[in-house]
N, C-alpha and C positions, 0 to 999 in steps of 0.2 A: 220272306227273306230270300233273298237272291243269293246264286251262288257265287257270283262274280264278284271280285274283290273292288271297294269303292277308289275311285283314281284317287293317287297324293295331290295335296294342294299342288298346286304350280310355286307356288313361292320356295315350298320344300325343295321341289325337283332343282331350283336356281342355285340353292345354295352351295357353295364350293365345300369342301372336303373343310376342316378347321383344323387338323394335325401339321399344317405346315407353316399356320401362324404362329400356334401354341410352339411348335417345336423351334422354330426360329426365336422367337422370342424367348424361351429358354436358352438356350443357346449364345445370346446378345450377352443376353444379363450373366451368364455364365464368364462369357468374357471380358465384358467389363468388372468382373468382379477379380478377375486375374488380374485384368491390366493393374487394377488399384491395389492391389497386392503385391503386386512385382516393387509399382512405382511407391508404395510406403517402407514394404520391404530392403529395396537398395538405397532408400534414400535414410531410411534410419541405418544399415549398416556404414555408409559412408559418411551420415552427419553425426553416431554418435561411437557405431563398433566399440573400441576397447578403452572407448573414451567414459562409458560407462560403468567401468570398474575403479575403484578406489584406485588412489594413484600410485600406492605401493606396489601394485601388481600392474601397472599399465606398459610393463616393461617387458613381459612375459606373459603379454593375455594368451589362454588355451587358444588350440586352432579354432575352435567353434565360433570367435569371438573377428576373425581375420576374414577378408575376405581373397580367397587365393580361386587360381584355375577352375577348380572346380566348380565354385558357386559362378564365376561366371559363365562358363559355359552352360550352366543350368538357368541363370536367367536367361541365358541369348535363346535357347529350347523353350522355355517361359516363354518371351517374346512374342515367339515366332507361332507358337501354337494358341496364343491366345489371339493376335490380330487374325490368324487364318479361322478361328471358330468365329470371329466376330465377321469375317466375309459372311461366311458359311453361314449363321444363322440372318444376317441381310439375304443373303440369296434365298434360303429359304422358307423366309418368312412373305418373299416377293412372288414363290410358287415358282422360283426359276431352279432350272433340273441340277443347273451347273452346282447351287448348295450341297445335293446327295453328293456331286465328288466333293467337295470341300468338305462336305464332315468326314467322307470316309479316311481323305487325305490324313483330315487333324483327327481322325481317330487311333490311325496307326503312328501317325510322329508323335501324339501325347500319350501312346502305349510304351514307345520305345523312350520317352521322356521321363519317365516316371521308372521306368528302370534304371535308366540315369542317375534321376533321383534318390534311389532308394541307394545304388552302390556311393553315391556321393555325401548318402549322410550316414553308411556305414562306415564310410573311409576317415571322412570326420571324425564320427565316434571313438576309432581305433586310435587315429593322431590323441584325439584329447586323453583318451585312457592313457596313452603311453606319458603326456605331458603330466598329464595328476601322481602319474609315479612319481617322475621326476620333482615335480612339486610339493610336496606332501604339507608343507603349512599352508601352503594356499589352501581359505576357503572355500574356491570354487574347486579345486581339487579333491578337498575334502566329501562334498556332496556328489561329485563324478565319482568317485569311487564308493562311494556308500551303498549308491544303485547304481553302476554302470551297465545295466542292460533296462532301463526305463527310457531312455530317450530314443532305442532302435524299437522299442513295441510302440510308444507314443508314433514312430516315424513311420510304422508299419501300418497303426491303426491308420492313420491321413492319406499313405499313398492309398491302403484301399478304397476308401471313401472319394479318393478322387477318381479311382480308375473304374468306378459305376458307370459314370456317363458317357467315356470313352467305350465300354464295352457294348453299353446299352449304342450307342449310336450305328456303332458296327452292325449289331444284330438288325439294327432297325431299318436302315439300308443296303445292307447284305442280302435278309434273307424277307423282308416284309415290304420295304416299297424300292420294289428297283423299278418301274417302268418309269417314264414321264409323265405318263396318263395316270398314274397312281398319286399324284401331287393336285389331279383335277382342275380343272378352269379355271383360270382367272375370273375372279368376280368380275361380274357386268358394272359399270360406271355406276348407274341408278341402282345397284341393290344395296341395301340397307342392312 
């Protein structure tokens, strides 16, 4: 046996880096699952909101049930961070460098989003507490006040879970592929 290490296949050596496919296409599917969220989202508060409560009380649905300032301005944050991850994971899953800024971009507006977020469905929750006082035959007041701090841990549990992949994305262009060269060649036409 020889001491020299035997050469890699040449086919090996062709092969491009595969974290930028993988991570793009994450990234896609990630935003198309926003968009479709958003879009079932506003389109069920708009088609059916406080239209889904019995009509004795459609008179004085809780805030939770309205849709004011707040939630819009949190879809239009929605929006906007979801079309910008859906750039961001096309650019790169294309091996194009401009992706690393698009994620980092929509990593810090979906950080600062989600804190949005969370003050926006504690402000809610405070509104609707205060309306279940006022309310107190209402049904739905009745179970607002029964557990009025399950819907800010449920909202606490979701923003965390959302905010994995914004952090992770940070980390992972921050501090592990910042060059150009670290995204690797674009495949050759003929590789397989």
């Amino acid at each position: 046996m020889s001491d020299q290490a035997e050469p890699l296949d040449p086919q090996i050596e062709l092969a491009p880096a595969s974290w930028p496919k993988v991570l793009g296409i994450i990234s896609i599917a990630w935003a198309c699952l926003g968009l479709s969220c958003l879009v079932c989202g506003v389109g069920a508060q708009l088609a059916f909101g406080p239209n889904m409560l019995p009509e004795q009380f459609r008179d004085n649905p809780p805030p939770s049930m309205k849709f004011g300032m707040l939630q819009i301005i949190q879809t239009i944050f929605s929006l906007i961070t979801s079309a910008l991850l859906l750039a961001a994971g096309i650019q790169t899953a294309r091996r194009q460098f401009s992706g690393r800024t698009l994620h980092i971009v929509w990593g810090v507006i979906s950080l600062i989003a989600l804190v949005y977020g969370a003050y926006a469905a504690w402000h809610t929750q405070q509104e609707t507490l205060v309306w279940a006082r006022n309310n107190p035959d209402n049904p739905i007041a009745k179970q607002t006040l029964a557990a009025p701090a399950v819907g800010l841990v449920i909202t606490a549990a979701i923003i965390g879970f959302f905010a994995l992949y914004p952090v992770f994305i940070l980390f992972w262009f921050g501090a592990v592929k910042r060059t150009k060269e670290s995204f690797g060649a674009a495949p050759a036409a003929d590789y397989i």
